[in-house]
N, C-alpha and C positions, 0 to 999 in steps of 0.2 A: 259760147262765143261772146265775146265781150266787143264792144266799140264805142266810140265819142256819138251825142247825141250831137247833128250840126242843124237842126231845122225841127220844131214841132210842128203839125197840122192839124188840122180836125179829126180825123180818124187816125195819126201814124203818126212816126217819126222818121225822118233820113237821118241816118248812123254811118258815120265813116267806121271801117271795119278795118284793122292794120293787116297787111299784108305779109307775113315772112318769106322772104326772099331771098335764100343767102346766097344767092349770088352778088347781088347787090348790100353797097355797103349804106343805102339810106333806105328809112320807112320809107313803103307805100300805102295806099287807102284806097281800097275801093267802097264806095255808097252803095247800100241796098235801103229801102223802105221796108218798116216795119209796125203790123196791126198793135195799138195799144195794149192789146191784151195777150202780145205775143212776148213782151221783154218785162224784165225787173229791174227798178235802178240801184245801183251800187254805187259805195264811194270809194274815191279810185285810189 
């Protein structure tokens, strides 16, 4: 799963996560929080 980092914290980060929808013709995002040691970063 890949998404945008939008917020670091002390422990995590909030990541907008895109939404495929094809019904609809615009991206969506939904936020989840995630433990530092639960993701890897990439360049996009």
């Amino acid at each position: 799963m890949r998404g945008k980092v939008e917020k670091v914290n002390g422990n995590s980060v909030i990541v907008d996560i895109p939404i495929n929808d094809s019904s609809e013709e615009h991206e969506m995002f939904e936020k989840t929080i995630v433990d530092h040691k639960r993701y890897k970063i990439i360049e996009g």
